[in-house]
Structure formats: structure tokens, C-alpha cells
DRENTORDREN-768057 format. One line per field, with one value per residue (C-alpha): chain; x, y, z; residue in one letter; residue number from 1. Coordinates in Angstrom, 3 decimals. Layout:
REM DRENTORDREN-768057
c <- A;...
u <- X;...
v <- Y;...
w <- Z;...
r <- a;...
k <- NUM;...
***
This chain:
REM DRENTORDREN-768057
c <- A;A;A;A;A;A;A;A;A;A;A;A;A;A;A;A;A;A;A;A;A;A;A;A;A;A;A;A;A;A;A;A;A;A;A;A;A;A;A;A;A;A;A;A;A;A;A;A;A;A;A;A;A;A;A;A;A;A;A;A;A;A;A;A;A;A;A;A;A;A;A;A;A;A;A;A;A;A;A;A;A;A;A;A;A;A;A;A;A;A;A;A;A;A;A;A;A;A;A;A;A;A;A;A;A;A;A;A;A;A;A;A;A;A;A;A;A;A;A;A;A;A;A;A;A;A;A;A;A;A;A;A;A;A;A;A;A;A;A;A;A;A;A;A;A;A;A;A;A;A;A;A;A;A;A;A;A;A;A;A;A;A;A;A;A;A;A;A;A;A;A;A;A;A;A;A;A;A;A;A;A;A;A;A;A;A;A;A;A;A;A;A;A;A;A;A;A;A;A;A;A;A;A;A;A;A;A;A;A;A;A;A;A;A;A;A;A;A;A;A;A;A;A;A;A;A;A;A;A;A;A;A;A;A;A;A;A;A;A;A;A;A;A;A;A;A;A;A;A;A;A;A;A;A;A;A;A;A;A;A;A;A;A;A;A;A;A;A;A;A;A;A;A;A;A;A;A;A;A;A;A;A;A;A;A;A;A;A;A;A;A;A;A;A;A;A;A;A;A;A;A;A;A;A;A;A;A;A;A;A;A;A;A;A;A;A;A;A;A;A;A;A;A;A;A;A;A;A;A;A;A;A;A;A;A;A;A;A;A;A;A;A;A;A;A;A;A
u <- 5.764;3.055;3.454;1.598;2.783;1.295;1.206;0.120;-1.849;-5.245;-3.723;-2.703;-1.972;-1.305;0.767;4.097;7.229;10.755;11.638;14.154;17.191;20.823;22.877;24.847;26.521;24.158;21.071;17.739;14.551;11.777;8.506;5.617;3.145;1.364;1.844;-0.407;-1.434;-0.137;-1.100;1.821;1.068;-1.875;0.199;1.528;-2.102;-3.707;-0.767;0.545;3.823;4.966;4.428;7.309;7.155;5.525;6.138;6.907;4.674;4.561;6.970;5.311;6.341;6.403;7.659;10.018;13.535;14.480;17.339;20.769;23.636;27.573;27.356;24.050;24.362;21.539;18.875;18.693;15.914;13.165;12.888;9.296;10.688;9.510;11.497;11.369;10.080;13.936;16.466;19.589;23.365;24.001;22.148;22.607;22.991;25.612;29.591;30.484;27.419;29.143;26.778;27.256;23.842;21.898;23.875;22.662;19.528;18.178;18.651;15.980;19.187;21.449;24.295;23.276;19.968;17.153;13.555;11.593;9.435;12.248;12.194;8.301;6.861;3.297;4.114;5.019;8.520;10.716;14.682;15.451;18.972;20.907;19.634;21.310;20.354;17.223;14.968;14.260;13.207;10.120;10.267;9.256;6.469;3.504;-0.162;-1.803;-3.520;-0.399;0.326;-1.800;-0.042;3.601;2.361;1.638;5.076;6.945;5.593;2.807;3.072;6.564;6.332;3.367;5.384;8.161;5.984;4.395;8.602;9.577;6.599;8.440;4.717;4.562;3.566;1.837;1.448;-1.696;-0.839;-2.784;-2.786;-3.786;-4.770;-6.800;-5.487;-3.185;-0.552;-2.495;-4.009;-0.695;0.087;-3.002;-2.212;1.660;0.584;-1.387;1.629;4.084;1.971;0.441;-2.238;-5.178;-4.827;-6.444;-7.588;-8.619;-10.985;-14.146;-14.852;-17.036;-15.146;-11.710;-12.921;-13.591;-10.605;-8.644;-11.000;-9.958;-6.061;-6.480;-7.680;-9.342;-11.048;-12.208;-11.924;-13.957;-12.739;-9.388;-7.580;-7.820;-11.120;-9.254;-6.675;-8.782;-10.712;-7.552;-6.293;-10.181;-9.545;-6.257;-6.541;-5.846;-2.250;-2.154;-0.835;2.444;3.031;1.925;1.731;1.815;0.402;-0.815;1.935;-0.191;-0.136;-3.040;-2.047;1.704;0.380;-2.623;-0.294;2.242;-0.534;-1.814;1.331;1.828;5.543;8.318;6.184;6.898;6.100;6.505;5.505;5.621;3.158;5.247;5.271;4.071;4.229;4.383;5.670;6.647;6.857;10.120;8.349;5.710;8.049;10.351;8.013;5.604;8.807;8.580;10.417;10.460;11.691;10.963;10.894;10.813;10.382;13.551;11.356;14.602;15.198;11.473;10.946;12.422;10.101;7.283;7.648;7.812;4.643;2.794;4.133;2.979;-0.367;0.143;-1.173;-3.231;-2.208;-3.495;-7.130;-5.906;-7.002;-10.390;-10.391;-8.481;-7.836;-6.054;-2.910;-5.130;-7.422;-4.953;-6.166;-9.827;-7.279;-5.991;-9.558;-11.326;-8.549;-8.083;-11.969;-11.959;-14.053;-10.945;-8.212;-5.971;-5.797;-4.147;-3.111;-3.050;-0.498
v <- 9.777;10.789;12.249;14.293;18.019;20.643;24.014;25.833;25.202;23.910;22.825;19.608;18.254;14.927;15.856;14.768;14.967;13.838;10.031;9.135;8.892;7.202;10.307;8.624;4.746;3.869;5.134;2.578;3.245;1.401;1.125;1.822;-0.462;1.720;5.043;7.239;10.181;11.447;13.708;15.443;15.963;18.010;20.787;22.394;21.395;23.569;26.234;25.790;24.908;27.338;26.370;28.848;26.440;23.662;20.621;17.025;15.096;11.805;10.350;6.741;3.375;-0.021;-1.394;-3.303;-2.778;-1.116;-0.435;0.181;2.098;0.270;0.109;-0.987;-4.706;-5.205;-5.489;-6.099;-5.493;-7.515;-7.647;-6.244;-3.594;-1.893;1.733;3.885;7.614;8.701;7.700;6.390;6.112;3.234;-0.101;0.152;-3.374;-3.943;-3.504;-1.401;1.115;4.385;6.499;5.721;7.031;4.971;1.940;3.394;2.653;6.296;6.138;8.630;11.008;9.897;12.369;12.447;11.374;12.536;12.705;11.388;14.086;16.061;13.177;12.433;9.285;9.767;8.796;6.116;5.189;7.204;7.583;5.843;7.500;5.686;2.082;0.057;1.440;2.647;-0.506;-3.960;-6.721;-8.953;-12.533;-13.168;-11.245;-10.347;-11.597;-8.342;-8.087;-7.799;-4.529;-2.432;-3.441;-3.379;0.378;1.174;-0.233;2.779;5.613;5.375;1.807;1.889;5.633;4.282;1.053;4.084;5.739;2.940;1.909;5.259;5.093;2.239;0.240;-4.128;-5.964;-5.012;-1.482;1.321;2.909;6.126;6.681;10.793;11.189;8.890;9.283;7.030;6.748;6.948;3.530;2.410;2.977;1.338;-2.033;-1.440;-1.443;-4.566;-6.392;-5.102;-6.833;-3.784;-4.890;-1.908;0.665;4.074;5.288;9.497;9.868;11.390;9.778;6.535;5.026;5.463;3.882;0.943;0.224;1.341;-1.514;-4.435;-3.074;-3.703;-0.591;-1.782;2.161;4.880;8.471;10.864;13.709;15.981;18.947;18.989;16.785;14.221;14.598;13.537;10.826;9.156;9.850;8.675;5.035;4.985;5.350;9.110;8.204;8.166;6.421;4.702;5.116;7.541;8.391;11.663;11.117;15.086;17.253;20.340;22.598;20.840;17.059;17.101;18.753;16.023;13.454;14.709;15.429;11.905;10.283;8.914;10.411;7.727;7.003;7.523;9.615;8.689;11.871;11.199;13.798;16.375;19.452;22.543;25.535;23.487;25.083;23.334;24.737;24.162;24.072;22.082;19.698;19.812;18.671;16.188;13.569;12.178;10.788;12.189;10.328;11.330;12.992;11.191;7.647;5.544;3.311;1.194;-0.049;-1.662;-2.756;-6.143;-7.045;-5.262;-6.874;-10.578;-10.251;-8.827;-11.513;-13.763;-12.506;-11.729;-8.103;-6.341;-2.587;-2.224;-2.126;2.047;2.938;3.124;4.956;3.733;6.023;5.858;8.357;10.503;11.004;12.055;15.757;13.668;11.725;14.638;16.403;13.770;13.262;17.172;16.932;14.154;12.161;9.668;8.190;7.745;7.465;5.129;5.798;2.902;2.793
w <- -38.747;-36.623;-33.533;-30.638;-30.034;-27.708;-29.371;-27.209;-23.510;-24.573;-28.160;-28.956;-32.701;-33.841;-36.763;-38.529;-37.059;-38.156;-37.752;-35.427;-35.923;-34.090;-32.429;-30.404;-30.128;-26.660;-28.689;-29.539;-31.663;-30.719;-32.552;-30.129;-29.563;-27.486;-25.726;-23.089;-21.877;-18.234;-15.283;-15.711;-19.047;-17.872;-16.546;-19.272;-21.121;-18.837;-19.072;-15.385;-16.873;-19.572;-22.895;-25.336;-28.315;-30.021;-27.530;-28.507;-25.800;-23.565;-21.796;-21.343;-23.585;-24.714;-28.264;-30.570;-30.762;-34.702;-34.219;-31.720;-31.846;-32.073;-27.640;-27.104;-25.271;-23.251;-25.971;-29.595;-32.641;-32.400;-28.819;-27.018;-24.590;-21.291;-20.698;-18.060;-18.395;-17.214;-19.807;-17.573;-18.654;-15.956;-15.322;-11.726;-10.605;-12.755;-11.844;-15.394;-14.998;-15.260;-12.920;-8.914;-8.534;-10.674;-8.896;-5.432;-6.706;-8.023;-12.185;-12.220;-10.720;-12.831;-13.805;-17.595;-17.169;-19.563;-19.109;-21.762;-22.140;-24.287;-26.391;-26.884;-26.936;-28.539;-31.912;-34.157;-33.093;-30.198;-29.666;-26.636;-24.864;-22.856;-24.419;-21.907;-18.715;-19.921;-21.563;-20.404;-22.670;-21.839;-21.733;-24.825;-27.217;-25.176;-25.422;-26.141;-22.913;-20.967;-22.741;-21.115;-17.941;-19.283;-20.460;-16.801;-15.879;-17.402;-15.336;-13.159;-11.843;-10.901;-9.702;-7.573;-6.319;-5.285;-3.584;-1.187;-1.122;-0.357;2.767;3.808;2.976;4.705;6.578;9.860;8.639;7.758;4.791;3.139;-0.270;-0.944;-4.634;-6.702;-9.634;-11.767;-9.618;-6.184;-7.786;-8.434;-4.918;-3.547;-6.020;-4.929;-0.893;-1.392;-3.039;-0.448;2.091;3.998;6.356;6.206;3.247;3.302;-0.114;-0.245;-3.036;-3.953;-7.185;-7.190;-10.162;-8.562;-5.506;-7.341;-8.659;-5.447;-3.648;-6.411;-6.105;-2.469;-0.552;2.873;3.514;1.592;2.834;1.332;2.961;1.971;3.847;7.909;7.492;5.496;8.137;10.978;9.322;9.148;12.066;13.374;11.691;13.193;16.974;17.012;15.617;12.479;9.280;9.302;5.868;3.584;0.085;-1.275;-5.520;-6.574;-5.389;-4.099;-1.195;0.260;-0.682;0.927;4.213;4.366;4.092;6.506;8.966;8.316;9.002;12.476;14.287;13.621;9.965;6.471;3.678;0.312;-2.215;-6.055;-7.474;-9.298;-6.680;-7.635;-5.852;-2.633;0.380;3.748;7.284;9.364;12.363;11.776;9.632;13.091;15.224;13.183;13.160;10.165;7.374;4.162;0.786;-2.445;-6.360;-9.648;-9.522;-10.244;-12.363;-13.642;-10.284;-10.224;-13.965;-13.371;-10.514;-12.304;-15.488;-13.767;-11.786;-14.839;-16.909;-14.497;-14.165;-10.601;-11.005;-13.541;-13.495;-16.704;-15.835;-14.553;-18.589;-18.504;-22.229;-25.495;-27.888;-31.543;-31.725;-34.355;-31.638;-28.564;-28.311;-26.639;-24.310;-22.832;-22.857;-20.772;-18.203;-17.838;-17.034;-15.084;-17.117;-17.678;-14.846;-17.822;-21.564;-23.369;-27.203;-29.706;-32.739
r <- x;x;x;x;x;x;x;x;x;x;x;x;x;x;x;x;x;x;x;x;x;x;x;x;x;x;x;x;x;x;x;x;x;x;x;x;x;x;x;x;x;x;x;x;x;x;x;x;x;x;x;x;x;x;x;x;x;x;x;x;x;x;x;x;x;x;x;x;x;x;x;x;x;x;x;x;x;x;x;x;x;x;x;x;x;x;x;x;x;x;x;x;x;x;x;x;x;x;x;x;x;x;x;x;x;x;x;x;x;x;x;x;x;x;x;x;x;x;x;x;x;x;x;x;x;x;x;x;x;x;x;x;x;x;x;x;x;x;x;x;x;x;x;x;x;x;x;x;x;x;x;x;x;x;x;x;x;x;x;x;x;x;x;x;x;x;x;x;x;x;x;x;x;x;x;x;x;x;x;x;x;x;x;x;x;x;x;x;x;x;x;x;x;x;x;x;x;x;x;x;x;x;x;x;x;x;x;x;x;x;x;x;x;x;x;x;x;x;x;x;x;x;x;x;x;x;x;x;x;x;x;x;x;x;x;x;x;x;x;x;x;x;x;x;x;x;x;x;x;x;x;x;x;x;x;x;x;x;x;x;x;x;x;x;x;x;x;x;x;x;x;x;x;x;x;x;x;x;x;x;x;x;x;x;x;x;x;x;x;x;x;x;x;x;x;x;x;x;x;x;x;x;x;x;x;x;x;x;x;x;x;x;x;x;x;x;x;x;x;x;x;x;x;x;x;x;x;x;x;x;x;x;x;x;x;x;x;x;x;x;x;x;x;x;x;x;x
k <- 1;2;3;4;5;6;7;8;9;10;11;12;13;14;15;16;17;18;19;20;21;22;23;24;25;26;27;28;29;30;31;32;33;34;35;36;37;38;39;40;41;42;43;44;45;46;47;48;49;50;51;52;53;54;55;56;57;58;59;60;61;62;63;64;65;66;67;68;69;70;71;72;73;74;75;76;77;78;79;80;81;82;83;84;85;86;87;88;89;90;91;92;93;94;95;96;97;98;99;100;101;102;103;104;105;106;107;108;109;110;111;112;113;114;115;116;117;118;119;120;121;122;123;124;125;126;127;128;129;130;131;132;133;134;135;136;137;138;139;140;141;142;143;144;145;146;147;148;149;150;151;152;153;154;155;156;157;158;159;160;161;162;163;164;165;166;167;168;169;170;171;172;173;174;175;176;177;178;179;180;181;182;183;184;185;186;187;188;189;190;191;192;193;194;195;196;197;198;199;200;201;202;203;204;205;206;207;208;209;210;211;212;213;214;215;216;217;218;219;220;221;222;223;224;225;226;227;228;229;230;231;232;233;234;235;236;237;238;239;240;241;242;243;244;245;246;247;248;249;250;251;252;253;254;255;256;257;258;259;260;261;262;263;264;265;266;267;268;269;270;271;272;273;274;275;276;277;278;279;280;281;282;283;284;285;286;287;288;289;290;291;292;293;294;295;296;297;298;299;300;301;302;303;304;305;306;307;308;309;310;311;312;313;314;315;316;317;318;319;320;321;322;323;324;325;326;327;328;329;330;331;332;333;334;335;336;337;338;339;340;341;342;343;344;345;346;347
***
């Protein structure tokens, strides 16, 4: 099959890979109907993560089931499935899942969890581990404008929906959203649905403020770093967020949003950290709460699915480029130069 592999940073091939096949009794292979390119993607594109050898890439999915190994329960062949960029061994609602932490509520920690991204998902069809705890099954088969949206559901949309959870984002509140990318969207649309009352979108980018005013931003910052800080402390009384999301995961992004968060308020960071480095004492005395680290998208994709399926949201409009999977080197191009939010591949 076809498939999407990173060679080196800079070089990305759509070229053919092995077909999937069953390893292991809790195994799935789905055939994608669509896959995307991420932000996080980026990093080792633009070689800030090592790249040592030729990288299967994406991490992002939606498809039909092919096939299931002997223990699979929860879904069968034939069935349109959403699955979450962490592979989980436990569907944590339920009384047999076999992880405690994905029943807390945190599959994305599960014990044998595996990221997606080892796997690849830019290609024709992808191994799913961990079946069971891993993929939910839509209604029925989609209209194919809801796919687009059930695409979003895997990563960014439920990662952004953690994010405005993890800042503790309702009613009554001010929430700020730093980063306008994918996920900072995702936030923004996520805010709105959790009933937030003003929402604070930081962006510089005229397109991005668009969409973060139709996904329900009430203010646009222009500003980042101390000045960003202010501004929002400026449309706040001198206080200061109550919630706060935290989408890049720089030096400069988790400090704005700590600074922007009021004491007693929440911060909810999602963009993968690098190199980020947080003072004690400044972390003592700002008194605020800190939650967390890959999304636990599994938890969400219930609720997610139902309001897309219901028309209630439209996270899909966050692709603003379609792409076939011969073309995916161009995805990653435009969104590495900005000239994309987020690319979505076609099979």
C-alpha cells in the first residue's frame, strides 16, 4: 500500500509500505477514509525531534473496520470508526477494562498504551492496537461531510476539548486560548460548547481569527509574551483569566498562559512541550492549577462523535487545504509555513 514516511527532516515520501497485518488477538485494520497532517508532525519535519531512520507518519484517523483479531468485541468489519491518536488496552467506563488508569479517565496513560505515531496512519489502511479500547463506531455510515469533523475528533478536537476541560472552562467563566493553531481552535469551539461566558483568542493571523470568532471567541489578542500578558489581564479587570489554555508548548506560550491566569484559576496545556522550563518560585506564588499532557481523547469520543453526528458542531471547517495522499509532502510544506492551519489527506 501506500503510505507517508519521513526520511529525513525536510523529506517526506509517499511511497509503499507493507500492508497490515493481525499481531495480536485485540488487533483491528481499518481502511482509511481519510487521514491528516499534524503540528506535531512538524517537529521532527523541521528536525527539532531527531529523525535516525525512515519514519512511518500520522497519528490521526477515521475508516472501515477489515478486519479483528479472535478478542476484539466492541466493533466489527464494516463498521465506520473514529480512533484516538493513543491506542488504549482498557475502555475505561467499562467494569472488565484491564488498565485502572484508563478507567480513571486518562487512556492516553494507559499502562500499555501506544501512540499512533509508531504505527502511522497516512496510508491506505493502519493496524489499530488495542481495538477495543481504542475505536468507536459511528452511528451508522457517515454523509461525507461529517468526515472532516469525525477526522478532527481523533486528535486535535478532543485534545482541544481536554484542554478547555483540563482549565476547568463553563459557565460564568473568561477563558484564554494561547495558540491559534489547530488545537487552540479546538479549544476556542470546545469553550463555547462548555458554556464559557467571554473567550480570549491570542492570534496574529487574520484567517485564524476568523474561525476562532465562528467557534465562539468573544476577543482577539494580538499581542504574545508580557504584552499578551497584560492585554489579558487589561480585558479582565487587572485579574486575569480563569481558565486558560496552553495549545504550542513553548517557553514563551506556558509562561503567557500562567501569567494570564487569574490565582485560584486553571491551566489546561496540551501543546507538546519542548524544551519548556518552569520556575518554582514564580509557579509558588502565581496559585494556580496545573492539569495536563496528551489528550485522553477516548474519554471524549463518545460526546464528540454525538454532537458531530448531530450537527451540533462543525470542527471540520479547521482544514482549510485537501490534499490526495500522493501529494502529502505539500501538506506538511504549507502548514510548516503557515500558509495552512491544517491539512487533510484524502484516500
Amino acid at each position: 500500500m501506500r503510505g507517508v514516511v519521513l526520511h529525513a527532516p525536510g523529506d517526506v515520501r509517499v511511497e509503499e509500505i507493507d500492508d497490515p497485518k493481525i499481531t495480536a488477538p485485540t488487533d483491528a485494520i481499518i481502511r482509511l477514509s481519510a487521514s491528516c497532517v499534524c503540528g506535531s508532525d512538524l517537529w521532527p519535519f523541521r528536525g527539532v525531534e531527531p529523525v535516525d531512520r525512515p519514519m512511518p507518519m500520522g497519528h490521526e484517523y477515521v475508516g472501515i473496520v477489515e478486519e479483528v483479531g479472535s478478542e476484539v468485541k466492541n466493533v466489527k468489519p464494516g463498521q465506520f470508526v473514529v480512533g484516538s491518536f493513543v491506542a488504549s488496552d482498557g475502555t475505561f467506563v467499562a467494569s472488565d477494562g484491564t488498565c485502572e488508569i484508563c478507567r480513571a479517565g486518562y487512556p492516553s496513560s494507559c499502562v500499555d498504551r501506544v501512540f499512533m505515531s509508531q504505527v502511522g496512519t497516512q496510508s491506505g489502511r493502519a493496524l489499530i492496537p488495542h481495538a477495543d479500547g481504542t475505536l468507536v463506531a459511528t452511528p451508522a455510515m457517515p454523509d461525507a461531510e461529517l468526515i472532516p469533523s469525525l477526522l478532527a475528533a481523533s486528535d486535535v478536537l478532543g485534545t482541544g476539548w481536554f484542554g478547555a476541560v483540563a482549565a476547568e472552562a463553563g459557565p460564568g467563566k473568561t477563558v484564554a486560548v494561547v495558540g491559534d493553531g489547530a488545537v487552540g481552535l479546538m479549544a476556542v469551539l470546545a469553550a463555547k460548547q462548555l458554556g464559557a461566558e467571554r473567550i480570549i483568542a491570542i492570534s496574529r493571523h487574520e484567517t485564524r481569527q476568523k474561525l476562532a470568532r465562528e467557534f465562539g471567541a468573544t476577543d482577539i489578542v494580538t499581542e504574545r509574551g508580557d504584552d499578551g500578558v497584560a492585554k489579558v489581564k487589561e480585558l479582565t479587570a487587572g485579574m486575569g483569566a480563569h481558565s486558560v489554555v496552553e495549545a504550542v508548548g513553548t517557553q514563551e506560550s506556558m509562561q503567557q498562559a500562567i501569567r494570564s491566569t487569574r490565582p485560584g484559576g486553571h491551566v489546561g496545556f496540551v501543546g507538546v512541550n519542548h524544551d519548556v522550563a518552569l520556575s518554582g518560585e514564580e509557579l509558588f506564588f502565581a496559585q494556580v492549577h496545573l492539569l495536563g499532557g496528551p489528550a485522553p481523547v477516548r474519554r471524549f469520543l463518545p460526546e464528540l462523535i454525538d454532537l458531530i453526528w448531530e450537527r451540533k458542531i462543525d470542527p471540520g471547517k479547521v482544514f482549510d487545504l485537501t490534499l490526495p495522499l500522493e501529494q502529502a509532502a505539500e501538506g506538511y510544506r504549507a502548514m510548516d509555513e503557515r500558509r495552512a492551519i491544517k491539512a487533510l489527506l484524502t484516500l
